[in-house]
N, C-alpha and C positions, 0 to 999 in steps of 0.2 A: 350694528355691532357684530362681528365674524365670531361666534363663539360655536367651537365645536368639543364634546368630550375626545379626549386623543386617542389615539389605536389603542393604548396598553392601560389605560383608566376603564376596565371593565367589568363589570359584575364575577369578582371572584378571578380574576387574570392573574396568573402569576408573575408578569411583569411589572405588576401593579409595585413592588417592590424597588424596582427600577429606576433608572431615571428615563420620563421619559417630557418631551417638550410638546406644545400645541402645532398643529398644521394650518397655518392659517396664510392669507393671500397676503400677499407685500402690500399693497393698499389700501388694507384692512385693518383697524385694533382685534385683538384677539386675547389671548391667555395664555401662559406656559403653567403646564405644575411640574411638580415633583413629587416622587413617589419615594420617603426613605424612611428612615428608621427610626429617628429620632427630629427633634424640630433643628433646624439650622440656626444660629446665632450672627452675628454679628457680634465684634469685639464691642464689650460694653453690656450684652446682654441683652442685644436690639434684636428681634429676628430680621434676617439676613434677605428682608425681601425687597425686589427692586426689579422695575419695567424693564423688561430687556429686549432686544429691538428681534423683530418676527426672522423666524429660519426661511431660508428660499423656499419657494412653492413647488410642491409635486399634487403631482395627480393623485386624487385617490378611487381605488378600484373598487367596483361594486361588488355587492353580495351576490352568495352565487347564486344564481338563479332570476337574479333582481335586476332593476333598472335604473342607469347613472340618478342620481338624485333622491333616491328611493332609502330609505332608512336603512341602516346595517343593524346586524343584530353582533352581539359581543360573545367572547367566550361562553358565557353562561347563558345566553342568549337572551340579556337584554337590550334592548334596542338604543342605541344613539343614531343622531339625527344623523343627518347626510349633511354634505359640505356645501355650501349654497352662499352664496353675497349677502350681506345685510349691516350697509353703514351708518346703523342710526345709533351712535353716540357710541359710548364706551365704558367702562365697569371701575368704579373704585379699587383700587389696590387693596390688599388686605392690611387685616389692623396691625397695627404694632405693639398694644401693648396688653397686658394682662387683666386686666378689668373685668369682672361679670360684665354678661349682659344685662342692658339697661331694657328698665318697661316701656313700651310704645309708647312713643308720644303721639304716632301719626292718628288722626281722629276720620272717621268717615265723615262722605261730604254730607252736608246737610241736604235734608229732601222736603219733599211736602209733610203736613200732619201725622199724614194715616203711613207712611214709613216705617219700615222697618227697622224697631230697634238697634241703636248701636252694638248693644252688646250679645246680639243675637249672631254676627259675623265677626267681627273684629278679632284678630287673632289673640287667644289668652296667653300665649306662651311667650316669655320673654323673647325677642328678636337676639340674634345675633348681634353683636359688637359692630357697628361701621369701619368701615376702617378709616384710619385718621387720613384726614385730607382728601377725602372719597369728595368727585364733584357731586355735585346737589343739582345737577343737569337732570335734562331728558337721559342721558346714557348710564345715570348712577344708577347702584342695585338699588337705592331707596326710590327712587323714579319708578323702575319696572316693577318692584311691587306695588307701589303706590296706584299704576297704572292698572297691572293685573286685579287689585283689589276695587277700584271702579268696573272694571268688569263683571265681576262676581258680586256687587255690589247691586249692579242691574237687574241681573238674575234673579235674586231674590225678593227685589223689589217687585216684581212683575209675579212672582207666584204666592200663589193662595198659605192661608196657614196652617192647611191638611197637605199642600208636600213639603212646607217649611217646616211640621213638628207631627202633624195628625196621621202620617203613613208608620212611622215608627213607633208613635205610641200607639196605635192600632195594632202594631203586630207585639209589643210585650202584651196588651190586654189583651189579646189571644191566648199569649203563650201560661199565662197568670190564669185565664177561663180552662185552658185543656190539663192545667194540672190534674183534679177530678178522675178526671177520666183517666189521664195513666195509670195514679194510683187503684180505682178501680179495675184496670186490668189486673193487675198484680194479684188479683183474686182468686182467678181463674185458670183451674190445675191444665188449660190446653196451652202447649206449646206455646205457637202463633202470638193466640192472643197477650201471654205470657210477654215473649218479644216484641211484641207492640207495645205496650205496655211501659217496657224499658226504653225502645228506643222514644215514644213518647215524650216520659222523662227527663229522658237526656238530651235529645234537643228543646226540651222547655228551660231545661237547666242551665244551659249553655244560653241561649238566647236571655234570659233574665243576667246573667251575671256577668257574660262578655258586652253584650251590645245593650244591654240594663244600664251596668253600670260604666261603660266608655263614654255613654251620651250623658248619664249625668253627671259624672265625673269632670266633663268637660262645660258643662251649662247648655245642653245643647235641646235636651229633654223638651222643657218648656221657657219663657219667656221669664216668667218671675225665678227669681231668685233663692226666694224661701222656698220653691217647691222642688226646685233642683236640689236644695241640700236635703229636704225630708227625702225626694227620691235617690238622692246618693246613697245616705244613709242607711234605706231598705234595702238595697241592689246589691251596695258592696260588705256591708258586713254584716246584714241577714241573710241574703241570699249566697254570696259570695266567700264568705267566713272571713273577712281580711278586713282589717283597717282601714278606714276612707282618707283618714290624716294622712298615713302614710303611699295609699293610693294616687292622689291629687299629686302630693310630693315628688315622687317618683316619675308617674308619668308626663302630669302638666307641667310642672317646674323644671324639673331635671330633662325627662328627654325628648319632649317640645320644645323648651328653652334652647337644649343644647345639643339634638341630633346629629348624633355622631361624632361628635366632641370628645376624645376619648378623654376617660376620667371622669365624665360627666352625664353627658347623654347615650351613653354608646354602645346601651341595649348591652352591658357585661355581665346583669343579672342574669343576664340568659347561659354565661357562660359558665360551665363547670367542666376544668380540666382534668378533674380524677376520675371522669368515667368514657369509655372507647366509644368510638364511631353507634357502634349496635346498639350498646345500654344506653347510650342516649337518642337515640334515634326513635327507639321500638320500646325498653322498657321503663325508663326513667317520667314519660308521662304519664303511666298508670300512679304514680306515688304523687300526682300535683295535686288531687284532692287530701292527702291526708300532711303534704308540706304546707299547704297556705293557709292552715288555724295555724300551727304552729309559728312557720315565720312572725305573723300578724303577733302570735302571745310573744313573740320576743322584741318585737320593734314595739310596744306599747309600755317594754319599760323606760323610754325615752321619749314620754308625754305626759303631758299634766295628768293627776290621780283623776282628777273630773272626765276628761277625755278617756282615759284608759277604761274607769270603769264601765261608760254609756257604751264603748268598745266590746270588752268584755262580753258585756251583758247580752246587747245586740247579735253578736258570734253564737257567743250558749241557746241562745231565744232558737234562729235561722238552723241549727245541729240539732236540736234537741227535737226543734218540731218536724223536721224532715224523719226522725226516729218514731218519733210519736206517734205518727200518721203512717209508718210502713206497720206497726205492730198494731195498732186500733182499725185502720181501717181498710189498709191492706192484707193483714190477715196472718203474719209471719209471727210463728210461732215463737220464734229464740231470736234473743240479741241477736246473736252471731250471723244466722240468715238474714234481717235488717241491716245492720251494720255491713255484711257483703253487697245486698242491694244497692243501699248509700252509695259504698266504692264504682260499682258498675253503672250507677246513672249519670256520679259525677264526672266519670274520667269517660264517658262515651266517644267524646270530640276531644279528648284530653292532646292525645297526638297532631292534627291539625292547628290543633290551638295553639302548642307549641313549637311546633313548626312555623308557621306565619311570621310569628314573632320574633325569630334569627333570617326569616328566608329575607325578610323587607329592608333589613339596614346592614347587619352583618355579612361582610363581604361588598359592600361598596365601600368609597371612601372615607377616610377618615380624616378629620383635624385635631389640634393641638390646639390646650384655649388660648393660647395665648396669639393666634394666627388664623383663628374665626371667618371665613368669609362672607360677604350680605348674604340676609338669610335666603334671597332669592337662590342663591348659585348655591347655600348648604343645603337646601331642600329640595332641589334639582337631580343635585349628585345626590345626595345620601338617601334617598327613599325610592322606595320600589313599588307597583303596583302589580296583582298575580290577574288574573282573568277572571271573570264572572264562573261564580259557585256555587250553584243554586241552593244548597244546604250553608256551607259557609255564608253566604250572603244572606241567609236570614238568621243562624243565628249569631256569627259576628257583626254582620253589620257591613254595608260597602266601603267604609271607612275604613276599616282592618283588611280587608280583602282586595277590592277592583280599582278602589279612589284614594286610596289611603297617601300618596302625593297630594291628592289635593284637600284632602283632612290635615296633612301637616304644614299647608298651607294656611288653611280657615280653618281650625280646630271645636269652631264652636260651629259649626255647620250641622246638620242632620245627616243621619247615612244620605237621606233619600236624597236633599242639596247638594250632598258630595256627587253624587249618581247623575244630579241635571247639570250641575256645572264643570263637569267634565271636562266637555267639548271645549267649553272656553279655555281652559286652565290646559288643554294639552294643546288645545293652537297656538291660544300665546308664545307658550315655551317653543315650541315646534319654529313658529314665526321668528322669536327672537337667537334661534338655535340654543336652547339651554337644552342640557339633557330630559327626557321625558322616560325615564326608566320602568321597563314591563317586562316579565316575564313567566314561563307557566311552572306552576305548582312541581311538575314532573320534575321540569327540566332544574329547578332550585332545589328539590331532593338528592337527584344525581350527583350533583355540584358540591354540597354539601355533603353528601355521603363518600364522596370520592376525595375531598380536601378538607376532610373534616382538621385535620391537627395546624394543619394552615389556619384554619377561621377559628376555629374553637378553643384550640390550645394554645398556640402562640399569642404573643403580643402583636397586635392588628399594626402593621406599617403605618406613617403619618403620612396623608397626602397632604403637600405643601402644594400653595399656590402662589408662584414666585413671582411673576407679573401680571395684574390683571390692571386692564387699562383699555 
């Protein structure tokens, strides 16, 4: 299957608005998209998608510096493959009609006894829509994931259950042992230790309530069940001040389900057009610790009273003892000094945190639900990975950071899983030519900072994909 992202389908391109078609070899099936504004119809109300026979073939020229065959990197400098042969079968066309996505039916293959549970991999988040009439071949996108997830299936079967679950809960029961000790800095009228003390905190902080509560959030924690909700439970709305109901919601349902979907998945919570490039860039994440009780007390009048209150309750418990504990045993004399501490340990990583979370999807492609592609090719395009960060990667988690393609792949994987099966999950794609999108931290600030009212403020363009076959 000849699938390549096209010249102007690039991380943040301003052609991406454009129209632009696939490159692909006349003897090859391939893919065209479109890049426009709104979805295209068809009279009747169909969208207007249909196989349409490949453009002549040109050459395409290497990056500079690089060598024929060798990955190009894109405007924003994420990488798409290079143009290479590959006739093994061909892609369903996209869906035609309006429908949620439906839950997996696909089941992992059966193994020996001592196997690793199904629901330890299997992806939680609703799949994409098929598209109707998609072959059910080796070429269909259900095939290549099907295929892909035998792969990654292997993987896990072959390692232990200290890098399947025990590396990462190793590193929160670290970060839960070094609490102690921050706070006991906090004691001490020197400097230094003073700032140890903080940053302490707030990379324990960060680490419990990003990469605490992503993994349980997602079941990834441990194997049972009931201990994934008790550890939700602690993570995200003691430690975290927010809602688990509407946590799961949001992230696992909505934009797992439906990455990049605008309307849906399409990371627009992140979006707020009433404030400039600078205030959101630099000082709008100082205020994410004292916005996420609040959100949370507002989305809980739209839960059962039973839920709201364990809600509640849990929130005031995680606020009140982080209060408790700067005034009792840290040593701060006035509210006001406590409650500034608070501010400063929880918004420490506030800035990268919320950076991450626009750099990875916002500003790739986007769909329209009604024109969904298999989820292989929506997860392909629409997700990004940054590089290895040695503070980010511990306390978000490699799933948020180096892997996070292949966390929205297997979402119930462990950072550290996301981290071994890598290799697999970027050759595959690399193999099959689907996009493998990376790019560094730097270079997606720039981009962003330079086309902020493009990405942030505007209404995100629809990438249509008009024949895939």
């Amino acid at each position: 299957m000849a699938y390549r992202l096209p010249k102007h389908l690039r991380c943040g391109d301003p052609e991406t608005a454009g129209k632009v078609s696939e490159v692909r070899r006349s003897d090859g099936p391939g893919v065209a998209l479109h890049g426009v504004s709104a979805p295209v119809l068809a009279p009747g109300g169909l969208p207007a998608a249909r196989i349409r026979p490949a453009p002549p073939p040109r050459d395409v020229p290497c990056a500079p510096g690089g060598q024929a065959g060798s990955p190009t990197r894109a405007a924003g400098g994420a990488r798409v493959p290079g143009a290479h042969r590959d006739t093994e079968g061909g892609c369903p066309q996209p869906a035609r009609d309006s429908a949620p996505a439906r839950p997996c039916s696909r089941r992992a293959p059966r193994g020996a006894p001592h196997a690793v549970p199904d629901s330890s991999w299997v992806a939680s988040a609703e799949p994409m829509e098929p598209a109707r009439g998609a072959p059910r071949g080796d070429g269909g996108g259900e095939a290549l994931l099907a295929e892909l997830e035998a792969l990654v299936r292997d993987v896990e079967r072959a390692s232990s259950w200290w890098e399947r679950h025990g590396v990462d809960c190793a590193i929160l029961a670290l970060s839960l042992l070094s609490l102690p000790a921050g706070f006991l800095c906090l004691r001490s009228e020197n400097v230094v230790v003073l700032g140890l003390g903080i940053t302490l905190l707030g990379v324990c902080h960060y680490t419990l309530t990003v990469k605490g509560s992503h993994l349980a959030t997602h079941g990834a924690l441990t194997e049972s069940k009931r201990w994934n909700k008790i550890w939700e439970l602690f993570f995200v709305e003691v430690c975290s001040a927010f809602s688990a109901e509407y946590a799961k919601y949001g992230h696992v349902k909505m934009h797992h389900g439906y990455t990049n979907v605008l309307g849906l998945g399409d990371s627009s919570t992140w979006r707020l057009p009433c404030l400039n490039r600078y205030v959101y860039m630099f000082l709008a994440p100082l205020l994410i610790p004292i916005i996420t009780p609040l959100v949370a007390v507002e989305r809980l009048r739209k839960v059962e009273l039973r839920s709201a209150a364990r809600s509640l309750g849990l929130i005031s418990l995680g606020l009140y003892a982080h209060y408790w504990v700067l005034l009792n045993v840290s040593g701060f004399r006035s509210p006001g000094s406590a409650l500034l501490c608070m501010l400063t340990t929880r918004s420490l990583l506030a800035h990268p945190y919320l950076h991450v979370n626009i750099f990875q999807h916002i500003g790739l492609p986007m769909f329209s639900r009604d024109k969904k592609p298999p989820r292989i090719h929506m997860m392909s395009l629409g997700v990004l990975n940054l590089p290895r960060l040695p503070v980010l990667d511990w306390a978000f988690g490699h799933s948020i950071i180096s892997c996070h393609v292949e966390h929205h792949f297997f979402p119930r994987l462990s950072d550290n899983m996301c981290l071994k099966v890598k290799p697999v999950v970027s050759q595959y794609l690399h193999k099959k030519q689907l996009p493998y999108n990376e790019d560094s931290y730097l270079a997606r600030f720039r981009l962003f900072l330079s086309r902020y009212e493009e990405f942030m403020v505007q209404t995100p363009p629809i990438t249509e994909l008009v024949g895939l076959q």
